[in-house]
gemmi code that builds the backbone of each chain (N, CA, C; Angstrom):
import gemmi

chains = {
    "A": [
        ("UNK", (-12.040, 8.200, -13.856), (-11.063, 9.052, -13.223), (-9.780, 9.070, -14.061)),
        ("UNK", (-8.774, 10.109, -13.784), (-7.564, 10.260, -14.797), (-6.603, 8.881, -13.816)),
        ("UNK", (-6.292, 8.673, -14.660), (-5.054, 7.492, -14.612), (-4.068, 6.939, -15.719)),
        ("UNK", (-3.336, 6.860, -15.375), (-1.950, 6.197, -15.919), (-1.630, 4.812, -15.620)),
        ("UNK", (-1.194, 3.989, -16.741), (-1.276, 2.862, -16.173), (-0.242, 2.651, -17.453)),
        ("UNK", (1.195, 1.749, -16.815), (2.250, 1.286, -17.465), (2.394, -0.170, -17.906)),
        ("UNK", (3.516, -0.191, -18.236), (3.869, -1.642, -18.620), (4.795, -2.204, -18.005)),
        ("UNK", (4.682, -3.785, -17.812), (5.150, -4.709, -16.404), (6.632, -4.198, -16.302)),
        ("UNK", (6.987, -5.099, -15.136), (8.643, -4.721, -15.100), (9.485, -5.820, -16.256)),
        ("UNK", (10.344, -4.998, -16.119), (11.909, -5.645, -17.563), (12.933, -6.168, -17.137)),
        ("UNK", (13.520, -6.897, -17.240), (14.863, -7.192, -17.134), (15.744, -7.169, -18.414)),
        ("UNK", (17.371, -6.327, -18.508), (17.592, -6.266, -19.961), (18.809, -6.328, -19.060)),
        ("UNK", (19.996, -7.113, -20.434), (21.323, -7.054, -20.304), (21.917, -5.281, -20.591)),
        ("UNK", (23.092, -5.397, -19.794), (23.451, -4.291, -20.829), (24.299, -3.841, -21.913)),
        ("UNK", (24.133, -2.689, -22.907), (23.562, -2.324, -23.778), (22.610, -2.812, -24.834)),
        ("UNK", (21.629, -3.017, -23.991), (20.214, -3.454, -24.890), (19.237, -1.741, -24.527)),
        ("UNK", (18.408, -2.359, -25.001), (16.983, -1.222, -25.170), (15.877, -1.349, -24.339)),
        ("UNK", (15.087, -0.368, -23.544), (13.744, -0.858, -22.967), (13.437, 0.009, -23.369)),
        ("UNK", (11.416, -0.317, -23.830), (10.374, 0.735, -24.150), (9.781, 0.067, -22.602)),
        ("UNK", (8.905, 1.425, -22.487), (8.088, 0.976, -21.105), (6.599, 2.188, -22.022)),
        ("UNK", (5.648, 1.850, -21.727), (4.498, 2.164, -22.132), (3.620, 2.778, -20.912)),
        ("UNK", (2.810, 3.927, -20.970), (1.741, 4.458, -20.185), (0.705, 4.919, -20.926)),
        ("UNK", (-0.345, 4.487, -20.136), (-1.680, 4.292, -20.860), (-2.407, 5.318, -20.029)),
        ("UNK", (-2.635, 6.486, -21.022), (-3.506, 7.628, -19.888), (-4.792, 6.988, -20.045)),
        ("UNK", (-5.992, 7.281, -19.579), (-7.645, 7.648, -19.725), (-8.158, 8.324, -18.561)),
        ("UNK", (-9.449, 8.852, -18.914), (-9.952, 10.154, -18.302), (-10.019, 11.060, -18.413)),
        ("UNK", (-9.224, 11.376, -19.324), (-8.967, 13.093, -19.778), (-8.504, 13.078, -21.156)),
        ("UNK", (-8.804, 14.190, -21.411), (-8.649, 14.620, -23.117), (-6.996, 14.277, -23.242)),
        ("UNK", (-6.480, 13.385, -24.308), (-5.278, 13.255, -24.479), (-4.030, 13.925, -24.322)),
        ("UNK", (-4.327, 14.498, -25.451), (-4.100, 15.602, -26.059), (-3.426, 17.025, -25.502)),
        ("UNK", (-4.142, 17.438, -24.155), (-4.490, 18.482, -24.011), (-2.958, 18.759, -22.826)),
        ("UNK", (-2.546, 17.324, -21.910), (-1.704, 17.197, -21.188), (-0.323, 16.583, -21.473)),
        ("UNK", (1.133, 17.259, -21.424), (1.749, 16.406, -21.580), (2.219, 15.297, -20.825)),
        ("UNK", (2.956, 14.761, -21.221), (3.164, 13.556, -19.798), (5.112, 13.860, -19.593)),
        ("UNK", (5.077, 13.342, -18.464), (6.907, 13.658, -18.360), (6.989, 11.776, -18.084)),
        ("UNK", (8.681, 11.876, -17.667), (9.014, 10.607, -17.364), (9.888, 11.196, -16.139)),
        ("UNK", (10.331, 10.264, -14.890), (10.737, 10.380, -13.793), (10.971, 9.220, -13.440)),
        ("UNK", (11.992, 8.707, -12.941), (12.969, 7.408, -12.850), (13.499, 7.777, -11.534)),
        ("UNK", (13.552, 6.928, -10.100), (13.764, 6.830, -9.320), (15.233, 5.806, -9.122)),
        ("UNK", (16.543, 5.797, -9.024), (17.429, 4.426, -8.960), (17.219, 3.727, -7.180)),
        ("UNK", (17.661, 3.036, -7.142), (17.640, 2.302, -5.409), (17.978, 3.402, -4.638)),
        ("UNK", (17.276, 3.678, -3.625), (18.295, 4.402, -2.284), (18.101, 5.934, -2.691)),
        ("UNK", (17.532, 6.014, -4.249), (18.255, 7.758, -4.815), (16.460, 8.452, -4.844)),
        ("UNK", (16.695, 9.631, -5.392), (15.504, 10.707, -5.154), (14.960, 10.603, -6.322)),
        ("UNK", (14.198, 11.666, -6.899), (13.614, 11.553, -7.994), (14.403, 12.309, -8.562)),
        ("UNK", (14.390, 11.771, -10.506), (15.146, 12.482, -11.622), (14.366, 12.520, -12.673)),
        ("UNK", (14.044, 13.477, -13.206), (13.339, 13.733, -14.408), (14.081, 13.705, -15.544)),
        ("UNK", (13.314, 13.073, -16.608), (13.946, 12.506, -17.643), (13.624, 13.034, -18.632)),
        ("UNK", (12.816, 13.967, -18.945), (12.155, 14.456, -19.885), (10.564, 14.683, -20.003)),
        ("UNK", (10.079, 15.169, -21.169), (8.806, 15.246, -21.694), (7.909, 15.524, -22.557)),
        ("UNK", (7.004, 14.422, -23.244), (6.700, 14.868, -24.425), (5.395, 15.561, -24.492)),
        ("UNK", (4.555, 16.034, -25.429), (3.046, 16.939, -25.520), (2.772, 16.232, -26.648)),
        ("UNK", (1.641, 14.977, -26.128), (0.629, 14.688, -27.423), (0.274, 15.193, -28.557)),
        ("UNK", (-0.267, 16.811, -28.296), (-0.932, 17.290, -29.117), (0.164, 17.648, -30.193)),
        ("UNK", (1.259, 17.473, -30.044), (2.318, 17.964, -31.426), (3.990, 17.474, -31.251)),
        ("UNK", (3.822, 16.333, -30.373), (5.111, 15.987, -30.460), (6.209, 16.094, -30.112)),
        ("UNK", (5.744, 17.667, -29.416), (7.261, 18.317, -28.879), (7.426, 17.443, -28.074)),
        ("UNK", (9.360, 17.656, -28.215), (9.873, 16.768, -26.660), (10.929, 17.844, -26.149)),
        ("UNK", (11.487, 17.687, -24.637), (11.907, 18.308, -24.249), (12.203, 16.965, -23.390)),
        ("UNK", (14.160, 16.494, -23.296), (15.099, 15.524, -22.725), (16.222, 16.287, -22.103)),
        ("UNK", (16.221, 15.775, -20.509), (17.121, 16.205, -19.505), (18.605, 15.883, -20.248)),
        ("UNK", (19.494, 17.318, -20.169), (20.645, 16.836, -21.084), (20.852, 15.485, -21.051)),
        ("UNK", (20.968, 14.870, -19.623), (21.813, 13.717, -19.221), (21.450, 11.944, -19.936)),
        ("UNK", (20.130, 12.360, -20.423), (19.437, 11.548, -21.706), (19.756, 11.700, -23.215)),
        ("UNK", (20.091, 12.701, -22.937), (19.850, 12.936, -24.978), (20.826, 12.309, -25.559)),
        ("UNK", (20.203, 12.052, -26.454), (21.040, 10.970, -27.365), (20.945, 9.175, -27.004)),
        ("UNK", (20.337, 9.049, -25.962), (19.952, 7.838, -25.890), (18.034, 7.385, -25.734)),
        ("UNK", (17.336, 8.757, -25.552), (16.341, 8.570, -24.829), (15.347, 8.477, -26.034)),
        ("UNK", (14.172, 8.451, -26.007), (12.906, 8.879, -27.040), (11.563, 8.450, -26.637)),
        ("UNK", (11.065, 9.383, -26.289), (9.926, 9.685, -25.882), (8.566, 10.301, -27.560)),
        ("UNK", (7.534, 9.121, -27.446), (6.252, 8.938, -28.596), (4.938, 9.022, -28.161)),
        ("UNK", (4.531, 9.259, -28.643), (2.882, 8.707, -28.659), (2.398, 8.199, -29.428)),
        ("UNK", (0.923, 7.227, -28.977), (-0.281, 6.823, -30.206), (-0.849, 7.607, -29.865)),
        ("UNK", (-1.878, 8.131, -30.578), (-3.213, 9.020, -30.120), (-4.423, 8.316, -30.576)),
        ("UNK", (-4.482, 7.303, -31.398), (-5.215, 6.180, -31.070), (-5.331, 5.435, -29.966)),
        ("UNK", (-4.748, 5.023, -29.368), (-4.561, 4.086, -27.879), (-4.168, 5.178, -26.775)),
        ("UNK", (-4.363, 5.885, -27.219), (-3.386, 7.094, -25.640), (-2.938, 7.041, -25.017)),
        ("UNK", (-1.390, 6.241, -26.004), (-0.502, 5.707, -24.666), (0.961, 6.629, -25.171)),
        ("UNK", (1.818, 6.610, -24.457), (3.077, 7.021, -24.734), (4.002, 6.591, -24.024)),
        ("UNK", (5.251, 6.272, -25.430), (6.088, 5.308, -24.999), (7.470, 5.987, -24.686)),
        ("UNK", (8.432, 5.440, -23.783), (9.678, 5.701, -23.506), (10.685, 4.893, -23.583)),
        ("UNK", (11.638, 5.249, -24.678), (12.510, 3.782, -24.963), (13.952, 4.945, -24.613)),
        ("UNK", (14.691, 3.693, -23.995), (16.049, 4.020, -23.171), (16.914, 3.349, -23.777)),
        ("UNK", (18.020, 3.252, -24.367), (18.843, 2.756, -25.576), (20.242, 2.646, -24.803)),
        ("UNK", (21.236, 1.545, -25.164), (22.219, 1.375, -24.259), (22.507, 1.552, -22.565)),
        ("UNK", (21.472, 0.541, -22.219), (21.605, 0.208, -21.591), (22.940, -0.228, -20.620)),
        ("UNK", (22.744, 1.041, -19.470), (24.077, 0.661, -18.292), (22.947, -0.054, -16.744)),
        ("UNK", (24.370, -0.689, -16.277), (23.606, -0.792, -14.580), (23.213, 0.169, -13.827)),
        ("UNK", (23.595, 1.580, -13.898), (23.172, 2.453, -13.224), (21.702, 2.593, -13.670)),
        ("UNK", (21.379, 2.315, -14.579), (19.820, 2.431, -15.460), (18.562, 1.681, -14.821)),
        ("UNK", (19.809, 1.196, -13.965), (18.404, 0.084, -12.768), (17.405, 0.962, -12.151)),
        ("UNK", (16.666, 1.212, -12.175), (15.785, 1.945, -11.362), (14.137, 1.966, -11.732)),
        ("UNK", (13.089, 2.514, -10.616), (11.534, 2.481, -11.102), (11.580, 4.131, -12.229)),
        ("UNK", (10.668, 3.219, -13.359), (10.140, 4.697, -13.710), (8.670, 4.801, -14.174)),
        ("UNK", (8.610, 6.002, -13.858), (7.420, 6.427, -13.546), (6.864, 7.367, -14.523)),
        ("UNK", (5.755, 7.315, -15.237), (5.150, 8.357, -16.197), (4.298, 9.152, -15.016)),
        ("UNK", (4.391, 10.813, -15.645), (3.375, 11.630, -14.897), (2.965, 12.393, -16.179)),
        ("UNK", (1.389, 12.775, -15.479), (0.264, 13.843, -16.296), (1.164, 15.231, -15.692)),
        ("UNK", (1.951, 16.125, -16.773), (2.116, 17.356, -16.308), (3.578, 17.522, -17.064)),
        ("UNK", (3.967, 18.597, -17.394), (5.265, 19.615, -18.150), (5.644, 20.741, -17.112)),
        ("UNK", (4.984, 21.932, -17.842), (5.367, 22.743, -17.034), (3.909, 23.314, -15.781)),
        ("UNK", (3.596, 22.061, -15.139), (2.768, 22.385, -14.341), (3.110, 21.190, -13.458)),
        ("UNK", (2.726, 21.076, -11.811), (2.425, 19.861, -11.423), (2.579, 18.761, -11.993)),
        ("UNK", (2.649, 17.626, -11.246), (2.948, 16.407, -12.019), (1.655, 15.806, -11.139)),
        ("UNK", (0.502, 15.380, -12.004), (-0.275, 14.603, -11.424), (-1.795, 13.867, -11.860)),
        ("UNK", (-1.666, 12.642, -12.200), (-1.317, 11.486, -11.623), (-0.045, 11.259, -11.845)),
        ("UNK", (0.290, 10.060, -11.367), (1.686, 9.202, -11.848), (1.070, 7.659, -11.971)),
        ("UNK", (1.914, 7.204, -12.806), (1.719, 5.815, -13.319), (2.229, 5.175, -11.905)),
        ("UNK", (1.680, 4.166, -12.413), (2.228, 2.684, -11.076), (3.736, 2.532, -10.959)),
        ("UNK", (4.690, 3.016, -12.078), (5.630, 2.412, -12.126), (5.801, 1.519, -12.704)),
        ("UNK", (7.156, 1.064, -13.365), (7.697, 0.252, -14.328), (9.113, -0.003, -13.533)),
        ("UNK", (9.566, -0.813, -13.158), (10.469, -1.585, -12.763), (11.570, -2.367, -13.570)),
        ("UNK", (13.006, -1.223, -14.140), (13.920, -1.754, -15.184), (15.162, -2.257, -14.469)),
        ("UNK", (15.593, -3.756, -14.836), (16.554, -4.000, -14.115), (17.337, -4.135, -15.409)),
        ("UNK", (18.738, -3.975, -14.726), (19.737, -4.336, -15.908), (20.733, -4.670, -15.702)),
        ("UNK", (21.022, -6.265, -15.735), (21.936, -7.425, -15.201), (22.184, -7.922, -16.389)),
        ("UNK", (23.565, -8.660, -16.092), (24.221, -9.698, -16.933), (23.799, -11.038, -16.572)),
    ],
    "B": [
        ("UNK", (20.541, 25.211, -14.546), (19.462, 24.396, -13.783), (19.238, 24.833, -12.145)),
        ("UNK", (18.089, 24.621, -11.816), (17.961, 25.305, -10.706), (18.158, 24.259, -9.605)),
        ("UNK", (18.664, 24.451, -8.436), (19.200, 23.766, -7.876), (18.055, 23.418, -6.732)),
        ("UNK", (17.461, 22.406, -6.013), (16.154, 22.623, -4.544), (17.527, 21.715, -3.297)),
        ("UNK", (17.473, 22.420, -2.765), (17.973, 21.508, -1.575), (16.928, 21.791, -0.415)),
        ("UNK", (16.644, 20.658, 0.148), (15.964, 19.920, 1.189), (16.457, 20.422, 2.529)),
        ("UNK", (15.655, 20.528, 3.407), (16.029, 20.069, 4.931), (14.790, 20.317, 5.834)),
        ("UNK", (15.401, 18.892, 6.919), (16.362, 18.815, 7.343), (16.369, 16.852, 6.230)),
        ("UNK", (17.265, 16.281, 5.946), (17.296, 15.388, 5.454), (16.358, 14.598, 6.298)),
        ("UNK", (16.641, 14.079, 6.986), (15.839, 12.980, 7.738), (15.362, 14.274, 9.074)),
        ("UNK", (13.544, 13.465, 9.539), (12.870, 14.387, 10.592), (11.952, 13.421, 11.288)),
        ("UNK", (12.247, 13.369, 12.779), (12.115, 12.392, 13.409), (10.990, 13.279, 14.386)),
        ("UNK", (9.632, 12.594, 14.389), (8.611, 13.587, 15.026), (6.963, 11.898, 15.793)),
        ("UNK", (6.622, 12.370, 16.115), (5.769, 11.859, 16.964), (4.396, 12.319, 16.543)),
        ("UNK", (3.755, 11.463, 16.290), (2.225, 11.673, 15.645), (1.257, 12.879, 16.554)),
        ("UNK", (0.910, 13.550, 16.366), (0.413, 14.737, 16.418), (1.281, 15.884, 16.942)),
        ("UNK", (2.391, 15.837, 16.625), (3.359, 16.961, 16.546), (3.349, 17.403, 15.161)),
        ("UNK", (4.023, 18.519, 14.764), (3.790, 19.754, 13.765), (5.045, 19.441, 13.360)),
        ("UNK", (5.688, 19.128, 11.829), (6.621, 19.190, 11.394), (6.429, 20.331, 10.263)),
        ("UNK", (7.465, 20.831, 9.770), (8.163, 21.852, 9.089), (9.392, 21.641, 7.827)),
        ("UNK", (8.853, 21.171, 6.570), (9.863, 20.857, 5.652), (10.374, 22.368, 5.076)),
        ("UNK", (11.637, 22.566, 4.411), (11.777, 23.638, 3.760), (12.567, 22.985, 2.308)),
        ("UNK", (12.706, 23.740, 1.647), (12.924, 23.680, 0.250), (13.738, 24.978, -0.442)),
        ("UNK", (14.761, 25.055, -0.384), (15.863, 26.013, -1.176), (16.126, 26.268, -2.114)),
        ("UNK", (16.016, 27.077, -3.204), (16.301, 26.635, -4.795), (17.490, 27.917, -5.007)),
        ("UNK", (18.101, 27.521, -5.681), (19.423, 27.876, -5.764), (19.292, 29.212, -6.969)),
        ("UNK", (18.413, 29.374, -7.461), (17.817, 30.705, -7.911), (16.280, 30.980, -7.450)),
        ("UNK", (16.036, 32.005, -8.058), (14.145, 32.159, -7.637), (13.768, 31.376, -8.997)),
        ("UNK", (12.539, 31.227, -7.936), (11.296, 30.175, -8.389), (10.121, 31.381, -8.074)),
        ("UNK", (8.944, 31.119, -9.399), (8.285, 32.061, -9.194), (6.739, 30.719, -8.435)),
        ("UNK", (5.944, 31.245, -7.904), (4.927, 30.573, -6.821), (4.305, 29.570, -7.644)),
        ("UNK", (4.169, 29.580, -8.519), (3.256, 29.194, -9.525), (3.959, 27.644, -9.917)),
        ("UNK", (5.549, 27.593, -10.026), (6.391, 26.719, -10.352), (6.407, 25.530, -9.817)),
        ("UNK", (5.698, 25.796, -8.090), (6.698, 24.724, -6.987), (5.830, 23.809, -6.409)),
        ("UNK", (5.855, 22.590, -6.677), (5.075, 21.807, -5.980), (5.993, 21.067, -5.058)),
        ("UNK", (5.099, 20.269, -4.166), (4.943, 19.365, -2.769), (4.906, 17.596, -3.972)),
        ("UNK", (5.713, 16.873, -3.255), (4.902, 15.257, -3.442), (5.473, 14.914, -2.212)),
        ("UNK", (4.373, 13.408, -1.327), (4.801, 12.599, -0.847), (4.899, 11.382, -1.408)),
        ("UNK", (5.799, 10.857, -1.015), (6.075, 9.323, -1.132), (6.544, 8.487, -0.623)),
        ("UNK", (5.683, 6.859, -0.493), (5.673, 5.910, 0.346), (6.464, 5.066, -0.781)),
        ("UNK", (6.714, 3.820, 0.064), (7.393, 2.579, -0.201), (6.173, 1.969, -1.007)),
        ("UNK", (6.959, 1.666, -2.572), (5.725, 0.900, -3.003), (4.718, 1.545, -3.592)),
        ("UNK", (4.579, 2.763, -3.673), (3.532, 3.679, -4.561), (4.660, 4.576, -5.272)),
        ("UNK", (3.188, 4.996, -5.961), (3.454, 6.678, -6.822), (3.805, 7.448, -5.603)),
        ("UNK", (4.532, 8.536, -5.915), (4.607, 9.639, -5.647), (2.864, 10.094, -5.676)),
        ("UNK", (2.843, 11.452, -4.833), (1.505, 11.798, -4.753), (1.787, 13.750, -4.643)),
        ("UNK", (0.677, 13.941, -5.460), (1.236, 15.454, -5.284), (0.037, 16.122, -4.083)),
        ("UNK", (0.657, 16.469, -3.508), (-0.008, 17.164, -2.234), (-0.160, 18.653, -2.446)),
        ("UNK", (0.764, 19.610, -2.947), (0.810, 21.273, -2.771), (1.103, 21.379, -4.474)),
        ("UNK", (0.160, 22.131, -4.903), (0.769, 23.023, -6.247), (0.851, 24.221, -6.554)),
        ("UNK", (1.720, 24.433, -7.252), (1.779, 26.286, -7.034), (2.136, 26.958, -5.521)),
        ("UNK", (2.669, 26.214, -4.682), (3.432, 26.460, -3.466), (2.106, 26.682, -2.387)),
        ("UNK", (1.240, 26.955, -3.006), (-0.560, 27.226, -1.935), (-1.263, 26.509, -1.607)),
        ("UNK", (-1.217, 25.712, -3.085), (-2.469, 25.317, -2.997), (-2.555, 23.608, -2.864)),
        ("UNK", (-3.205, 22.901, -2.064), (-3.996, 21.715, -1.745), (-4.449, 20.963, -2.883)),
        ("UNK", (-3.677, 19.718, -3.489), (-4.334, 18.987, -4.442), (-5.831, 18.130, -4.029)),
        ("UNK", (-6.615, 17.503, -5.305), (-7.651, 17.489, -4.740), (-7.560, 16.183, -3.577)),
        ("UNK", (-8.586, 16.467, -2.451), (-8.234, 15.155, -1.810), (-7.266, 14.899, -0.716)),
        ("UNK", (-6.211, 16.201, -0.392), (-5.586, 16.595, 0.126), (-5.761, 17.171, 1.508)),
        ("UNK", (-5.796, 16.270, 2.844), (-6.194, 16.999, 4.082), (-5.854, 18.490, 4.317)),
        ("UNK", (-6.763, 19.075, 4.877), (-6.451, 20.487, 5.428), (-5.177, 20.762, 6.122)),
        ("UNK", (-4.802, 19.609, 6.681), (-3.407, 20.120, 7.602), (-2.386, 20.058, 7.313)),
        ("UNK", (-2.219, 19.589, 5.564), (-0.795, 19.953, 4.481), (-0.563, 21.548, 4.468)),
        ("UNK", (-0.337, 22.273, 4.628), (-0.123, 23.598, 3.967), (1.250, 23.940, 3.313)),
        ("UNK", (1.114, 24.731, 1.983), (2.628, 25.183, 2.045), (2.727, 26.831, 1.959)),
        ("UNK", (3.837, 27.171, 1.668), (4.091, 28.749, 1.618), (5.369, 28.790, 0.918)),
        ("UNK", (5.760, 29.938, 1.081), (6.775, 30.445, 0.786), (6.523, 31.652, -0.948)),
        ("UNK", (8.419, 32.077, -0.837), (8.572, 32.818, -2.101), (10.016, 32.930, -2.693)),
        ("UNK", (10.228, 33.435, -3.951), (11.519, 33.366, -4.041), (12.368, 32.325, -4.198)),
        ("UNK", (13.360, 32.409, -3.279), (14.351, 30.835, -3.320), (13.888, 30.070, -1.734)),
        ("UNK", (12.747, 30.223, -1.029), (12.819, 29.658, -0.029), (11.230, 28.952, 0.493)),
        ("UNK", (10.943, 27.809, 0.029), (9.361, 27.096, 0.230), (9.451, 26.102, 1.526)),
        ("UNK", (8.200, 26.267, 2.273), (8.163, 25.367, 3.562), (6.876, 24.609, 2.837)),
        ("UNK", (6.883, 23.379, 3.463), (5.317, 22.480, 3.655), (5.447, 22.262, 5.047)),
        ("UNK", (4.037, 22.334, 5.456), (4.027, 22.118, 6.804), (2.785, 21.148, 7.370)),
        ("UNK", (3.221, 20.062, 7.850), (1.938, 19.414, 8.046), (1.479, 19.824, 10.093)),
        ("UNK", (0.476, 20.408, 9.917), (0.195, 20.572, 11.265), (-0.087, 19.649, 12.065)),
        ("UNK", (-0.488, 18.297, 12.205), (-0.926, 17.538, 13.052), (-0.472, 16.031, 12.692)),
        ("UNK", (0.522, 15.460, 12.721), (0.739, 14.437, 12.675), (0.033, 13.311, 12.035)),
        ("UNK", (-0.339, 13.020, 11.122), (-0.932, 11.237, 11.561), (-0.170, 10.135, 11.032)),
        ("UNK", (-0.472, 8.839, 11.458), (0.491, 8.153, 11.066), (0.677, 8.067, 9.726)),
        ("UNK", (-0.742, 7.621, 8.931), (-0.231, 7.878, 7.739), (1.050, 9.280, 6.862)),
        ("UNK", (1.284, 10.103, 7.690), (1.839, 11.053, 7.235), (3.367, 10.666, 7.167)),
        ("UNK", (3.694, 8.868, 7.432), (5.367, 9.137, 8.014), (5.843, 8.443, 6.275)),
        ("UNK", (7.050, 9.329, 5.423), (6.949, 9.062, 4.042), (7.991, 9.855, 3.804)),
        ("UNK", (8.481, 9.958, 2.618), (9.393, 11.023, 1.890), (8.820, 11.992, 1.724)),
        ("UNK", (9.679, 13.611, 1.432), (8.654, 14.300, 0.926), (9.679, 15.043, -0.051)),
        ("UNK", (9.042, 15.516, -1.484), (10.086, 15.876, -2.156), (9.481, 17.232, -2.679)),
        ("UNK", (10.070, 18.260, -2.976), (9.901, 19.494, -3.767), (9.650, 19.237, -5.307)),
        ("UNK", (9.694, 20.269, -5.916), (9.696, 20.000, -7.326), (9.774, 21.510, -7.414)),
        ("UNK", (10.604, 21.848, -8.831), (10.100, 23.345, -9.609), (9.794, 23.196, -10.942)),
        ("UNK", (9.016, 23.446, -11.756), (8.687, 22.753, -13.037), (8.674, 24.431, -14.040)),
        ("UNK", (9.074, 25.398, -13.719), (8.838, 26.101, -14.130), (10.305, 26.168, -15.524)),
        ("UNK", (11.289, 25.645, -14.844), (12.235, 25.880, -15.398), (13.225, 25.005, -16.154)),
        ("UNK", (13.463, 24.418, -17.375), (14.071, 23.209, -18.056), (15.655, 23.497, -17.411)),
        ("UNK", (15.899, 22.355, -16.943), (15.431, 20.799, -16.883), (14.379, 21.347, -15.563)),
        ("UNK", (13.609, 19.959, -15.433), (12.702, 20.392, -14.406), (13.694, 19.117, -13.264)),
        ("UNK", (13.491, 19.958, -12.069), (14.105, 19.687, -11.098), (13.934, 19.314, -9.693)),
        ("UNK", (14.254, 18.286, -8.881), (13.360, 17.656, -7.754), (14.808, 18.074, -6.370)),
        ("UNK", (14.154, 18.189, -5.367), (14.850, 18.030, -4.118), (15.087, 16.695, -3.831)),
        ("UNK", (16.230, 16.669, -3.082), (16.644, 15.169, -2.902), (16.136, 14.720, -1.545)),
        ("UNK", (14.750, 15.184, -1.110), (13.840, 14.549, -0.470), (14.106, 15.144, 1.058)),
        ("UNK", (12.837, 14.730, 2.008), (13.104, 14.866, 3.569), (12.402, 13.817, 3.280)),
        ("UNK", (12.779, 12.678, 4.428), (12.424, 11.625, 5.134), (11.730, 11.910, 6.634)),
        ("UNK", (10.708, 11.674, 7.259), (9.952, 11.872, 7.583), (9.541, 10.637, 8.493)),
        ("UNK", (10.199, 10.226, 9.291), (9.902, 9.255, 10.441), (9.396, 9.343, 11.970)),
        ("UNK", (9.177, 8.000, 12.193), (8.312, 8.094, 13.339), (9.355, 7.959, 14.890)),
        ("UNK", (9.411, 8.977, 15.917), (10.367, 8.947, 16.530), (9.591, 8.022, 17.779)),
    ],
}
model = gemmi.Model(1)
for chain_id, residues in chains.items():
    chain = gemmi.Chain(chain_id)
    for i, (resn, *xyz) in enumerate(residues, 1):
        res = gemmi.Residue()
        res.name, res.seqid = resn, gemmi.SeqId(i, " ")
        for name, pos in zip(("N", "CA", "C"), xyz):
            atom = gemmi.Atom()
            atom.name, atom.element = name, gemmi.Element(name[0])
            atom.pos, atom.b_iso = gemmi.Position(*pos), 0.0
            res.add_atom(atom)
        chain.add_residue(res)
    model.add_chain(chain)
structure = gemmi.Structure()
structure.add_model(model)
structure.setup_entities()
């Protein structure tokens, strides 16, 4: 079956860096992009961007750019999301989804970034 | 950016009663754009409606959504408990892609 499956939760001071990793299988790599979506405590969902396997494009919610970067392997079919300067507001779950400009679906388990002194 | 506002924020209903979410977007959204998710404490998000019609797979019969334009309902006809959760919009048609800031969905 299609699934997503991430990497554990983080704890980072801040301005440090987190990569968080999602591991698609089930479906042709390639063919889907994946977005990112970050939930903070108490707050709704915010989309963070999204990249397309098959060539790299990315497409980052202004409110990221310049700190964000979104990769892939296409060997391992995973794709990574690294968040750079790290603030406390940055605390929050995030979540990889199968989908761009369509539906978002599956979603990863979640990744859990805290960011304390 | 297109704007979704929610209502009613919080919706306080009784298991086999008929609730009624709506979804506002602050320009048009074309049908094709707008999905449904619910979400519980502790999971993924789950997409329930895509393309404003249609039933993801796996998806009970008594989710429905509708709408057009700037104005989308989901409507779950029959209560069950499992149904008490967030529920959030989405429009993906348009960068940035953009979420409603949810209806909450409790048990009265």
């Amino acid at each position: 079956q299609v699934q997503l499956v991430q990497s554990g939760a983080e704890v980072k001071k801040p301005g440090a860096s987190v990569k968080v990793s999602c591991k698609a299988s089930g479906y042709s790599f390639t063919t889907y992009g994946i977005s990112w979506v970050r939930q903070a405590p108490g707050q709704g969902l915010e989309w963070m961007g999204w990249i397309i396997p098959y060539n790299d494009n990315t497409n980052y919610a202004q409110k990221f750019q310049g700190r964000i970067t979104m990769t892939t392997d296409t060997s391992t079919t995973t794709v990574y999301m690294e968040l750079r300067s790290l603030r406390s507001d940055d605390t929050a779950m995030y979540y990889c989804a199968r989908g761009t400009h369509r539906s978002f679906d599956p979603w990863g388990q979640g990744t859990l970034v805290t960011v304390s002194s | 950016e297109i704007v979704l506002t929610q209502s009613p924020g919080t919706l306080s209903l009784s298991p086999g009663e008929r609730a009624t979410l709506s979804c506002r977007a602050s320009q048009s959204v074309a049908a094709t754009y707008l999905g449904w998710y619910q979400h519980k404490p502790g999971q993924a998000p789950r997409l329930l409606i895509d393309a404003t019609f249609s039933r993801a797979t796996g998806i009970p019969d008594r989710f429905s959504g509708s709408g057009s334009g700037t104005d989308f309902t989901l409507t779950i006809s029959r209560l069950e408990p499992e149904d008490f959760a967030v529920y959030y919009c989405q429009q993906y048609g348009s960068s940035p892609i953009t979420f409603g800031q949810g209806t909450r969905l409790e048990i009265k």
